[in-house]
C-alpha positions as CSV (number, residue, x, y, z in Angstrom):
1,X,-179.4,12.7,-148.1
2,X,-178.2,9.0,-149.5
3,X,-174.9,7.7,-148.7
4,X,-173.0,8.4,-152.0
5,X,-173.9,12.4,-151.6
6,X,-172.7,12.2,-148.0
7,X,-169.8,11.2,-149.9
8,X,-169.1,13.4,-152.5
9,X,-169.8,16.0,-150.3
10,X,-166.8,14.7,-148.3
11,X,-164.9,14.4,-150.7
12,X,-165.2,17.6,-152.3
13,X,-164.1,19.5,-148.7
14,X,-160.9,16.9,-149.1
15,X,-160.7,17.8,-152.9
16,X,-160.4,22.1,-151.5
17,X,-157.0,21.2,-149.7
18,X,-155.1,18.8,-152.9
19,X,-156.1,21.5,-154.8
20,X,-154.6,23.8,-153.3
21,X,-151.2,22.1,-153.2
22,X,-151.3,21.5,-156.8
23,X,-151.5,25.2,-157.5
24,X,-148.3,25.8,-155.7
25,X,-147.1,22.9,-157.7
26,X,-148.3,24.2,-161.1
27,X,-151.2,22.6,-162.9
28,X,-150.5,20.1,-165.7
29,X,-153.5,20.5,-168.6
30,X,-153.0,17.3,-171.0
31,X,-155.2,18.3,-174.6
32,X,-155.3,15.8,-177.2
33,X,-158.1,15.5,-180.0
34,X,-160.1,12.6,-180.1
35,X,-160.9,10.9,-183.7
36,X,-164.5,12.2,-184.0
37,X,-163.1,15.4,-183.6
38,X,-164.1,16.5,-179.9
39,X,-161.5,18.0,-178.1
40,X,-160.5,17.1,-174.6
41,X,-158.6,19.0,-171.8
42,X,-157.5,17.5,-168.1
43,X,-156.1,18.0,-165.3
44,X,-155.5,14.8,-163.1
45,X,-155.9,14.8,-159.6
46,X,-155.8,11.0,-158.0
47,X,-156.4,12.4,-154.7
48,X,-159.9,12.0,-154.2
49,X,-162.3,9.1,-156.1
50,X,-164.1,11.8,-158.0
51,X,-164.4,13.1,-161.5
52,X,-165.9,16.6,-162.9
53,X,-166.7,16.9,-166.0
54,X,-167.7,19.8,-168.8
55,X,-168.7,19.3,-172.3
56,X,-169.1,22.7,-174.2
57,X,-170.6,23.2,-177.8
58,X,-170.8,26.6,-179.6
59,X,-173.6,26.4,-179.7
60,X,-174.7,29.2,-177.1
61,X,-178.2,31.8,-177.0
62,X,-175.4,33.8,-179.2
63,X,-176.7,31.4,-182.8
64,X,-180.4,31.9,-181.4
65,X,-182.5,33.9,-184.2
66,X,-183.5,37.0,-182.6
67,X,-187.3,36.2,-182.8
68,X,-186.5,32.9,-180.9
69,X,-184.6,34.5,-178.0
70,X,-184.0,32.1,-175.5
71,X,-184.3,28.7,-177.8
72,X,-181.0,27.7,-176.5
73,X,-181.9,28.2,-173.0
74,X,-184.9,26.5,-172.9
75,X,-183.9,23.5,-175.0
76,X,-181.6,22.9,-172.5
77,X,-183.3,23.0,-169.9
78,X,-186.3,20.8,-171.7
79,X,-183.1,17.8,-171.6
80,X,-183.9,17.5,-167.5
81,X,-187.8,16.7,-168.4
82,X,-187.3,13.1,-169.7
83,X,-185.6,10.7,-171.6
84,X,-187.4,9.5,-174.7
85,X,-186.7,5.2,-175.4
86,X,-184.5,4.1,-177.8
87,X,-183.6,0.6,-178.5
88,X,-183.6,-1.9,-175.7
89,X,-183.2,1.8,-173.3
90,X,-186.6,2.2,-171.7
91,X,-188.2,6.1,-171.8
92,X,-187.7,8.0,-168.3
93,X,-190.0,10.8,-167.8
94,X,-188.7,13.8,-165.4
95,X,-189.2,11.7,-162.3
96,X,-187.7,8.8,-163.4
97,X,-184.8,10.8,-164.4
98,X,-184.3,12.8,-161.5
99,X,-184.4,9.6,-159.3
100,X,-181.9,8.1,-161.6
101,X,-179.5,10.7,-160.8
102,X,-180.2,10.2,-157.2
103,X,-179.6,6.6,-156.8
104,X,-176.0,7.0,-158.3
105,X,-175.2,10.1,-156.3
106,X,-174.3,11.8,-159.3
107,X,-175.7,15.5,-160.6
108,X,-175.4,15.7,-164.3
109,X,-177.3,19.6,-165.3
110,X,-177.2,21.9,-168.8
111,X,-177.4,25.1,-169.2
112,X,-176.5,28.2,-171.5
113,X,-174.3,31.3,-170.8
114,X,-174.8,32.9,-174.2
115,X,-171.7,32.1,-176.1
116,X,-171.4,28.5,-175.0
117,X,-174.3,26.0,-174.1
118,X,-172.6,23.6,-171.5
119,X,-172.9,20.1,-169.6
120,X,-171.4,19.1,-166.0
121,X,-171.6,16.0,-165.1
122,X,-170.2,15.0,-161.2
123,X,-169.7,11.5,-160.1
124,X,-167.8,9.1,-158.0
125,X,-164.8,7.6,-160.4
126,X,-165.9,4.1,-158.5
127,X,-165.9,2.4,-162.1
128,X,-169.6,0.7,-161.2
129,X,-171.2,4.3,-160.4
130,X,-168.9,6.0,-163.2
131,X,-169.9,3.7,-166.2
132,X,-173.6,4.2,-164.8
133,X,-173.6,7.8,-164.1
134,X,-172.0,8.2,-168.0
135,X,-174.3,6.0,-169.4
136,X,-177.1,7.9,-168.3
137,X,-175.6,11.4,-168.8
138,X,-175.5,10.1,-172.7
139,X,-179.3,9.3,-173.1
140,X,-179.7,12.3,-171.2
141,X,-177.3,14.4,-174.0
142,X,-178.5,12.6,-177.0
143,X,-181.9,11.4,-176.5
144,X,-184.4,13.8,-174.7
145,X,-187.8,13.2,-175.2
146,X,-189.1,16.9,-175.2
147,X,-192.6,16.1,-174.2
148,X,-195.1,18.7,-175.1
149,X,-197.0,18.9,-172.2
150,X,-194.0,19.4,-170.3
151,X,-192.9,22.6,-172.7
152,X,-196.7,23.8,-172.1
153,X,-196.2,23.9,-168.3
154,X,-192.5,25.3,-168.3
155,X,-193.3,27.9,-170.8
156,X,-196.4,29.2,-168.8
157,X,-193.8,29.4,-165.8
158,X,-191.3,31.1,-167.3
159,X,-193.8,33.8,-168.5
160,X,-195.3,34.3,-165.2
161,X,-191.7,34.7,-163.9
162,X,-190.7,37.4,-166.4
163,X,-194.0,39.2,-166.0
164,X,-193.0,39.4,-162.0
165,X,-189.1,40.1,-162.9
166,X,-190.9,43.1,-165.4
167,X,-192.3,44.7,-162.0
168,X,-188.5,45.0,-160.5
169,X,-186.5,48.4,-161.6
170,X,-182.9,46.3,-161.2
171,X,-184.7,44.2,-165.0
172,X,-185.8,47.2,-166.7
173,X,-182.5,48.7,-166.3
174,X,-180.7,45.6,-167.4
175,X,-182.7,45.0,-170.2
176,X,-183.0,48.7,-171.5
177,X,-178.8,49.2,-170.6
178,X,-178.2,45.6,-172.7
179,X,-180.2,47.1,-175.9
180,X,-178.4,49.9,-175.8
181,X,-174.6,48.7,-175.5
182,X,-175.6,46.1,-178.2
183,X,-177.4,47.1,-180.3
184,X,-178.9,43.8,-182.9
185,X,-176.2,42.1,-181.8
186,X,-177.4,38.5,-180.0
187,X,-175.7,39.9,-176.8
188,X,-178.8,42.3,-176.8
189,X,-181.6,39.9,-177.6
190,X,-184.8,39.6,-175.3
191,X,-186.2,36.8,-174.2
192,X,-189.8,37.2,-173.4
193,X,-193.4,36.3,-173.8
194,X,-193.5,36.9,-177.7
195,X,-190.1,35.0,-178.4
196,X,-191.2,32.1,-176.0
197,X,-194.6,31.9,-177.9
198,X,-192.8,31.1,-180.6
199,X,-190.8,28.2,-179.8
200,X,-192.2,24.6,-180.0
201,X,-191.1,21.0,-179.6
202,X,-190.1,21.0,-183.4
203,X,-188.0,24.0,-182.8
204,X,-186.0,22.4,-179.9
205,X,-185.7,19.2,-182.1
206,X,-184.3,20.8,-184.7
207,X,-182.2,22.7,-182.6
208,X,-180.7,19.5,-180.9
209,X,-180.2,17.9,-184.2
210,X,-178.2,20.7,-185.8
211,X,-176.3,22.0,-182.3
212,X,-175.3,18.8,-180.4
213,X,-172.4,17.0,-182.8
214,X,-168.5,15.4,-181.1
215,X,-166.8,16.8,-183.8
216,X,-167.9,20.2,-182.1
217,X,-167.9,18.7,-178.4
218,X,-165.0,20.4,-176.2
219,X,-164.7,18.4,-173.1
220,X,-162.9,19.4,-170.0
221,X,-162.0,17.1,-167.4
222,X,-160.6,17.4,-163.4
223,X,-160.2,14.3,-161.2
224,X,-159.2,11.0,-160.6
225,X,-158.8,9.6,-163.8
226,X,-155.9,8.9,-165.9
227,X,-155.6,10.2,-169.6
228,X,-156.7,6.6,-170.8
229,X,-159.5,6.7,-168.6
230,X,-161.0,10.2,-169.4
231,X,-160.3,9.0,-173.1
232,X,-163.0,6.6,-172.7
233,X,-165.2,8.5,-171.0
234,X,-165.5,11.1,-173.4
235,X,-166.4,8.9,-175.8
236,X,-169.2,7.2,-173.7
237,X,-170.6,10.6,-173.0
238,X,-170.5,11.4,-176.5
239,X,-171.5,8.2,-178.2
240,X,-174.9,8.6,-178.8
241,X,-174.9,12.2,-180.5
242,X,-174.7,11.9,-184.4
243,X,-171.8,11.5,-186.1
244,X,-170.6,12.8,-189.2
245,X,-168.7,15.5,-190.6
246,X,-169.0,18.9,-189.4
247,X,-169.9,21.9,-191.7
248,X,-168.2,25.3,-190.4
249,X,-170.4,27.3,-188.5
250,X,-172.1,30.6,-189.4
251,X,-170.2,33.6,-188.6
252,X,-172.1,35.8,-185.5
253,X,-171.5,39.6,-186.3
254,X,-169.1,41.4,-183.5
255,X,-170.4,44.3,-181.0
256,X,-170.4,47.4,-182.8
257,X,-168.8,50.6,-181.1
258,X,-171.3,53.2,-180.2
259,X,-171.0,56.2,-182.1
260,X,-172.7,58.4,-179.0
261,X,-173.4,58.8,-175.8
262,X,-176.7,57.7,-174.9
263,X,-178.8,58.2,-172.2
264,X,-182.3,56.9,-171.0
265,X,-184.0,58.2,-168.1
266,X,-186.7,55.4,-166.9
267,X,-189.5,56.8,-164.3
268,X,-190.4,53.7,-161.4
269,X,-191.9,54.2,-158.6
270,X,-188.9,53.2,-156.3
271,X,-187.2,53.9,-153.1
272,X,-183.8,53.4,-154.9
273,X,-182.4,54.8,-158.6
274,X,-180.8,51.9,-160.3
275,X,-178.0,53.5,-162.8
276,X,-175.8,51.7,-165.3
277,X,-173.4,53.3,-167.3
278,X,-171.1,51.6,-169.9
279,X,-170.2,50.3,-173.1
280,X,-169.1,47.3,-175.7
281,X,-165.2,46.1,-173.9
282,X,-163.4,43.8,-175.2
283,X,-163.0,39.9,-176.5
284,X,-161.6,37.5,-173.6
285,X,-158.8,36.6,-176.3
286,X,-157.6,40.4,-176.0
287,X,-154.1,40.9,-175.9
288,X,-154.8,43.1,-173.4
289,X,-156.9,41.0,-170.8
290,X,-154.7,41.5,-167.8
291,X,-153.8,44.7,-168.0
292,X,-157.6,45.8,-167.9
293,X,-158.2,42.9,-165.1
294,X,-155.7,44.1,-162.9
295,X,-156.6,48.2,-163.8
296,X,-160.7,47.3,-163.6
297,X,-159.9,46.0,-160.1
298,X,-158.4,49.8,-159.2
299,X,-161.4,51.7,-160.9
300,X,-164.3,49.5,-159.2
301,X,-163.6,45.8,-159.2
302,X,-161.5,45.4,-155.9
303,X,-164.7,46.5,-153.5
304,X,-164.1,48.8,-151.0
305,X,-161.0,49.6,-151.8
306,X,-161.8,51.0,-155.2
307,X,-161.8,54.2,-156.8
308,X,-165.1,54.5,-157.2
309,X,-165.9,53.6,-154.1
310,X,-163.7,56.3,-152.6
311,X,-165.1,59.0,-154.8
312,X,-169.1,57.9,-154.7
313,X,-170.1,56.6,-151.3
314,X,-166.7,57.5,-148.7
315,X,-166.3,61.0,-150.0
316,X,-169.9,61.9,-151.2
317,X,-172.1,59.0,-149.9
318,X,-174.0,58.4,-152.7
319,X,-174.4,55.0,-152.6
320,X,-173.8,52.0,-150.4
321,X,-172.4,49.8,-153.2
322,X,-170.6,51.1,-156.3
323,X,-168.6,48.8,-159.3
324,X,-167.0,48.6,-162.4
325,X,-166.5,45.4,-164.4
326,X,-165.9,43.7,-167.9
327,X,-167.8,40.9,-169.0
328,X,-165.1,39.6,-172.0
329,X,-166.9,36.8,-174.1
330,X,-166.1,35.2,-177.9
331,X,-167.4,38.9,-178.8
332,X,-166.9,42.4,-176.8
333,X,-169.0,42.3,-173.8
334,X,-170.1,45.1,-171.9
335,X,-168.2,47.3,-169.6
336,X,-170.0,48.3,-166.7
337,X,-170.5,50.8,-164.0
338,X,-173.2,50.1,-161.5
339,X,-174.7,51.4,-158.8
340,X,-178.1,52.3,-156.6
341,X,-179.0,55.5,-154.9
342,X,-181.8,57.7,-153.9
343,X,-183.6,58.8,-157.0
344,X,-183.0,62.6,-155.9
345,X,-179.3,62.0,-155.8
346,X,-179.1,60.0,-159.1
347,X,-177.6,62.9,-161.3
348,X,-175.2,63.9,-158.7
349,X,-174.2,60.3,-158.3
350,X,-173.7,60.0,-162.1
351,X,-171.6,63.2,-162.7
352,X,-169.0,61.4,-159.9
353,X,-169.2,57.7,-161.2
354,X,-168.4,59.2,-165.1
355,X,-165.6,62.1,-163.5
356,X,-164.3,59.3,-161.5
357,X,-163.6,57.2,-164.6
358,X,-162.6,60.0,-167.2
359,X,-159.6,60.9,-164.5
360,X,-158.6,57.4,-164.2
361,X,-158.7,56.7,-168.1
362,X,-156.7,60.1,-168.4
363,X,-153.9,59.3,-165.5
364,X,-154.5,56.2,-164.3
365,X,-154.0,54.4,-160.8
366,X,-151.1,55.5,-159.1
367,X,-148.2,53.3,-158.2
368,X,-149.9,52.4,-154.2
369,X,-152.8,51.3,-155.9
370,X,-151.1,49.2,-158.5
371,X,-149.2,47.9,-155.9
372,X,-152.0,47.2,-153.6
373,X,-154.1,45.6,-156.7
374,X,-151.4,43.8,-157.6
375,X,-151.2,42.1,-154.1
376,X,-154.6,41.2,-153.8
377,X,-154.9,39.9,-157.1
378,X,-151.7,37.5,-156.8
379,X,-152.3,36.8,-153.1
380,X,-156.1,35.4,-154.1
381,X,-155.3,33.4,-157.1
382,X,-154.8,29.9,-155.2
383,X,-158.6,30.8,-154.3
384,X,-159.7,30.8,-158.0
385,X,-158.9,27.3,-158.3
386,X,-159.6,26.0,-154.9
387,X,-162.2,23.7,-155.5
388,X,-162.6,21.1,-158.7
389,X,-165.8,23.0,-160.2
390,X,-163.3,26.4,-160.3
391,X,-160.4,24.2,-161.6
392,X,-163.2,23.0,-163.9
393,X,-164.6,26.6,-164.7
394,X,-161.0,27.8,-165.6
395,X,-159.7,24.7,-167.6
396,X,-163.0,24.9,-169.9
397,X,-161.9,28.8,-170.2
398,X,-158.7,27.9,-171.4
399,X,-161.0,25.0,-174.0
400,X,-163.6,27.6,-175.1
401,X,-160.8,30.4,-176.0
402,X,-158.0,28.4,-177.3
403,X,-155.8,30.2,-174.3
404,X,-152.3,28.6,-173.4
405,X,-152.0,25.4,-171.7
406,X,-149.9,26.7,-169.0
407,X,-152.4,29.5,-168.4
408,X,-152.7,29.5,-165.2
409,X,-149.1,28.4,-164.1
410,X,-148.8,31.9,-165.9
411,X,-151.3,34.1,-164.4
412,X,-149.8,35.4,-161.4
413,X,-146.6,36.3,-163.3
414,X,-148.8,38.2,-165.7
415,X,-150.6,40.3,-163.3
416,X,-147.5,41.1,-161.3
417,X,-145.6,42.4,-165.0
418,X,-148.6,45.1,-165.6
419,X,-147.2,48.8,-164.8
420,X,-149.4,52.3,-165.0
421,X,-148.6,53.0,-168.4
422,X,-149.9,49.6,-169.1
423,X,-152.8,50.5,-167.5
424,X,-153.3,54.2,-169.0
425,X,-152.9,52.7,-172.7
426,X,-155.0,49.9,-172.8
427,X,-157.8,52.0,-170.7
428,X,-157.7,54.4,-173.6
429,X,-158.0,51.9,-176.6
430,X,-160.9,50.3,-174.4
431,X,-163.0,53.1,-173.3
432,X,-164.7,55.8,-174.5
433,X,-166.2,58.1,-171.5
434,X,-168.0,60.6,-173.6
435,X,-169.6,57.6,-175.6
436,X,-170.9,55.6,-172.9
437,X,-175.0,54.3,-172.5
438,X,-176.7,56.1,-169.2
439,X,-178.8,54.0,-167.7
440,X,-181.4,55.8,-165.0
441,X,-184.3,54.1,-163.6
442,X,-186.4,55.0,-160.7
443,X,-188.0,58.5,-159.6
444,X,-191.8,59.4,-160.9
445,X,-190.2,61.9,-163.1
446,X,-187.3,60.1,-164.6
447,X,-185.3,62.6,-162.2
């Protein structure tokens, strides 16, 4: 390990504790929009000589056409394998690259979550290592060489890794659970062998042409840099992309509701059942987010102390580990119950896990539970935000939804003004128990 990643490795346990202190302090967010029309959100925290940065695009697996799933993802991840030249900038192949990174202790990486293809870049704010580290982190955004022998080897290793994933019951049940909560929606696209086959160099080129503009760049910023500083910094990182004006981008459909329950029963030869049950949620900009947070932590989010838990492994034991959770997105993501039992116990352990949530959408939590929800909830948010990257993760959040700047000065104060009849009502606009997917794999008989 060199010197500088001692370093920032030091730093970062240094960063935990200033962190901390400025969420009992409140956390000030400064947004302004930069001329090319990139947006940029930061927090400044002086304490430590070290900068994290993210740079978002909608521009997410979400836009990918379905018979491409996966174009996003791979693209992205093609920006690591070398830097092509341009100018007086000599090329880089992979190696090059990754020892580039190395010598400046920095980490700059891409990658795609579906609605939002993002950047981090982590450096030292020493302003030799800084300009350096966004020098190269701009080549790295704007020019990638996409070398075709590269694609050839990564796409043969990304088939033989979904052929192995195929042979595991906990992928056939995501993927088959997915289709069915989705639908044609892009939330419920596939990525495998056929749609990898079908992308080429052009197809990330043209990708990274039309995907990769400032004026659609939201940047988020945490660390030791002033508003002047993280100005210019943005613009570095963004320099090289092509400018111009932006068109508006095509509309993606939204998540259809299900019109029936439906169930698939899956035979695998496996010493545990894998069963998901669910349906589309909600948006993240849902009036009701906290409200279902704080109720979702009752039903199955909070662990052992759950609902579901109580009613499907303490009373009945059914299963070791049982959850419940919403996945909210820039479109209605999936609610989900999950869990894993023996494949002769799989009905029984359905019947409890969809009783367990009818009764709750019906009445609710009681007022202990709330309580107790409420406390752990409030009581853990300083551990949200108790690193830069999490700081990071929640101030590009509050970038990619348009959420309010004082967001998370708010949050606590949010959770703690949720009651049961809160709870009851928005459970009931949300869910829909008798029109929920069934997800069932494992048992030679589907049983």
């Amino acid at each position: 390990m060199t010197t500088k990643m001692i370093a920032i490795k030091n730093i970062a346990a240094v960063l935990g504790l200033s962190l901390a202190a400025l969420a009992q302090a409140g956390i000030p967010i400064q947004h302004w929009t930069q001329a090319s029309g990139a947006g940029v959100w930061l927090v400044e925290s002086p304490t430590v000589p070290m900068v994290d940065v993210r740079i978002e695009f909608d521009a997410g697996g979400r836009r990918d056409p379905a018979a491409q799933a996966g174009l996003t993802g791979v693209s992205v991840g093609m920006l690591s394998k070398g830097i092509r030249a341009v100018g007086n900038d000599k090329a880089l192949d992979e190696n090059a690259l990754g020892e580039a990174w190395a010598d400046l202790g920095a980490s700059f990486s891409g990658g795609d979550s579906g609605d939002r293809l993002s950047f981090s870049l982590r450096s030292l704010t020493y302003a030799d290592l800084l300009a350096r580290a966004a020098a190269l982190a701009a080549r790295q955004l704007a020019e990638p060489a996409y070398p075709e022998a590269i694609w050839t080897r990564e796409r043969e290793r990304m088939v033989a890794a979904l052929r192995e994933a195929n042979t595991r019951p906990a992928t056939i049940a995501g993927r088959t659970f997915n289709q069915a909560v989705f639908g044609a929606h892009p939330y419920g696209h596939d990525v495998n062998e056929q749609t990898l086959a079908r992308i080429g160099v052009a197809d990330m080129q043209a990708w990274h042409a039309r995907s990769l503009k400032p004026c659609r760049a939201k940047v988020s910023l945490v660390g030791a840099v002033t508003r002047a500083q993280a100005d210019a910094l943005v613009t570095q990182l963004l320099a090289r992309l092509p400018a111009g004006p932006c068109e508006a981008l095509a509309p993606v459909a939204e998540v259809a509701s299900l019109n029936a329950a439906v169930e698939k029963q899956i035979p695998f030869d496996s010493a545990q059942a894998h069963v998901l049950i669910g349906q589309p949620g909600f948006k993240r900009d849902d009036p009701d987010f906290f409200t279902l947070t704080v109720g979702n932590y009752i039903l199955g989010g909070g662990g052992f102390v759950s609902r579901l838990t109580t009613e499907v492994r303490e009373k009945r034991g059914l299963s070791y580990s049982v959850y419940s959770y919403f996945n909210p997105g820039l479109h209605a993501g999936a609610f989900t119950i999950g869990l894993q039992t023996r494949p002769d116990q799989a009905a029984q352990a359905v019947q409890v896990a969809r009783d367990t949530l009818r009764r709750f959408v019906a009445e609710g939590p009681t007022a202990a539970e709330l309580k107790a929800a409420k406390d752990n909830l409030v009581g853990g948010f300083a551990l949200r935000i108790d690193n830069n990257r999490k700081l990071l993760d929640n101030v590009a959040n509050i970038a990619a939804h348009g959420l309010p700047l004082d967001y998370l000065d708010t949050w606590t104060q949010q959770v703690a003004k949720v009651t049961v009849a809160d709870i009851m009502a928005a459970f009931a606009r949300k869910l829909q128990p008798e029109r929920m997917v069934t997800v069932v794999v494992g048992g030679r008989d589907g049983k």
